[in-house]
C-alpha positions, 0 to 999 in steps of 0.5 A: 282192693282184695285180690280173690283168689280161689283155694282149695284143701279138700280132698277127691270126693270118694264114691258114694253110694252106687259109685265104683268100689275099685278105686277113684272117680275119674274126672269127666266133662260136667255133662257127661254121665258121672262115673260111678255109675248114679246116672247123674251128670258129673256136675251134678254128682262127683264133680259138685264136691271137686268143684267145690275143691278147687275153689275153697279159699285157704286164708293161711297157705303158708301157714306151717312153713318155716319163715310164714312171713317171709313166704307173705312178703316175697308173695305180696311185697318184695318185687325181686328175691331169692331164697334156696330151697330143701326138700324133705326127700333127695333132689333127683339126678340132675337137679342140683338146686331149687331156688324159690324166686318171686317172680320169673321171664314171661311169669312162668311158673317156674323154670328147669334151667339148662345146668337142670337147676330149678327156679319156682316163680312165686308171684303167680296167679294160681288155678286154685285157691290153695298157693301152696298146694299149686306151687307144689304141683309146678315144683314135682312137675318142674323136678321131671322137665326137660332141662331148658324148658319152662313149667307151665300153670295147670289146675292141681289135683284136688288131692295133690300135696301142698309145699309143707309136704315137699319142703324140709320143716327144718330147713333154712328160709334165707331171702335173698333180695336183689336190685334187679332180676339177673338172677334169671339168667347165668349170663344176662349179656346172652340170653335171647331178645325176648328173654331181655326185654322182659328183664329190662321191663322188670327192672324198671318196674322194681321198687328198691327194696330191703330186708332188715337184719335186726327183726324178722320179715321187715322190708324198708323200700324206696318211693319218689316221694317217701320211704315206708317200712313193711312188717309182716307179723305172725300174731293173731290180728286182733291182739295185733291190732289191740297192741298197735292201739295201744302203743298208738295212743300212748305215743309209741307206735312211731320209729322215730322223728318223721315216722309215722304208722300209717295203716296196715295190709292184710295178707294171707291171713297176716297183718302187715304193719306199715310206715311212712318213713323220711325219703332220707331214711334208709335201710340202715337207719331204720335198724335200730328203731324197729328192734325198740319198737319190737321191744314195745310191741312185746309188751303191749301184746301181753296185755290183758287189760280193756283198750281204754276209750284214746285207744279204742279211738286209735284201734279204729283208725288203724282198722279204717286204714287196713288194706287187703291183699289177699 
């Protein structure tokens, strides 16, 4: 099932006729008379548009980051990763480092630890439909929290900056992706019970997961019964899906023996190819066919020509077995 969350990327409604000409309209209870002076209620008059802001969806948030995929993955796939940040601007006084992580103690937003370090929680709910612009309101926030302290959730200003305005373009996206969550404390032994327990819940819960080397944003990870390969993908999802097609009926679309492509996720305006792989299949085992299998997808996705009628016939079942995420 979709999870819907709202987004938004449309600026502060600005006065209008009759409204205030020294500066923006302030934000008031929707019953309350608008500021900008129409006589109209807020809801009804400014607060329609800022309504509307915090509640447009943004299909691509991470769209203009470097690793778009990786951002998709640790967003939605891998239950415990790390990944070191850069900042377009200097970090301030105190603040040695920010490290994204996908998900903190008590699902906090993020976290100033007591070296001023930061941690920026990932799998969060978010207050508006625009992720990026909510992980970069917690992250300006979380650089001015006391040491120590976590940052909690709010509603961004309509008008705030999004990650691709705080992150350095150039800068490396490396996940780090761990067994457990230990990474949330210097010292898991003496942190305090409520803190533990809810290490001990996340690890429990954690999917062993890994990142493959050989090809950008697959995650291989274990299951009771089986294995599965995850590949987030940066084409366009009808060209993907046409290329899928056709190495699906030509009998290419596999990773090898017991391999099978089984459907997709879409994700954040992403396509997420998925795998059912042998339960003694591991990680390592996987390297290699996913390099060949990406050498075939590049050439199936420069193909112009019609889908032939096995592989419309195979389009449409991968289409009939795509789940969205988000």
């Amino acid at each position: 099932m979709a999870k819907k969350r709202p987004q938004t990327q449309a600026k502060r409604p600005q006065p209008t006729d009759g409204a205030r000409a020294d500066g923006d309209v302030p934000v008031v209870g929707g019953r309350e008379p608008c500021p900008c002076g129409s006589g109209r209620r807020y809801k009804a008059c400014h607060g329609r548009a800022a309504a509307h802001a915090v509640t447009e969806l943004v299909q691509r948030p991470f769209e203009g980051l470097p690793a778009e995929c990786d951002w998709v993955a640790l967003r939605e796939l891998v239950p415990a990763a790390t990944v070191e940040l850069k900042l377009r601007e200097e970090l301030p006084e105190g603040v040695p480092s920010v490290t994204l992580a996908t998900v903190l103690p008590m699902a906090w937003p993020a976290l100033r630890r007591d070296d001023g370090s930061i941690l920026l929680g990932l799998q969060n709910d978010t207050a508006s439909g625009d992720i990026s612009r909510d992980l970069a309101d917690t992250l300006q926030r979380a650089l001015t929290a006391e040491p120590g302290t976590p940052v909690q959730g709010r509603r961004p200003p309509a008008d705030g900056p999004r990650l691709q305005d705080l992150l350095d373009p150039e800068g490396p996206f490396e996940p780090v992706v761990h067994s457990g969550f230990e990474f949330w404390v210097p010292d898991a032994e003496n942190t305090t019970p409520e803190v533990a327990a809810s290490l001990e819940r996340a690890n429990a819960a954690a999917i062993p997961t890994v990142r493959l080397n050989g090809v950008d944003a697959a995650y291989w990870c274990q299951t009771p019964e089986k294995n599965h390969l995850r590949w987030v993908m940066p084409h366009p999802e009808e060209r993907l899906l046409d290329a899928l097609a056709r190495l699906h009926a030509a009998g290419g679309s596999s990773l090898g023996e017991g391999t099978r492509l089984v459907g997709s996720f879409r994700a954040h305006g992403l396509t997420v190819p998925v795998w059912d792989l042998p339960s003694d299949m591991g990680a390592e085992d996987v390297e290699k066919p996913a390099a060949e299998f990406a050498e075939r997808l590049a050439t199936a996705l420069a193909s112009d020509a019609p889908l032939t009628a096995d592989e419309r016939r195979a389009r449409g079942g991968l289409t009939n077995r795509q789940v969205t995420l988000s």
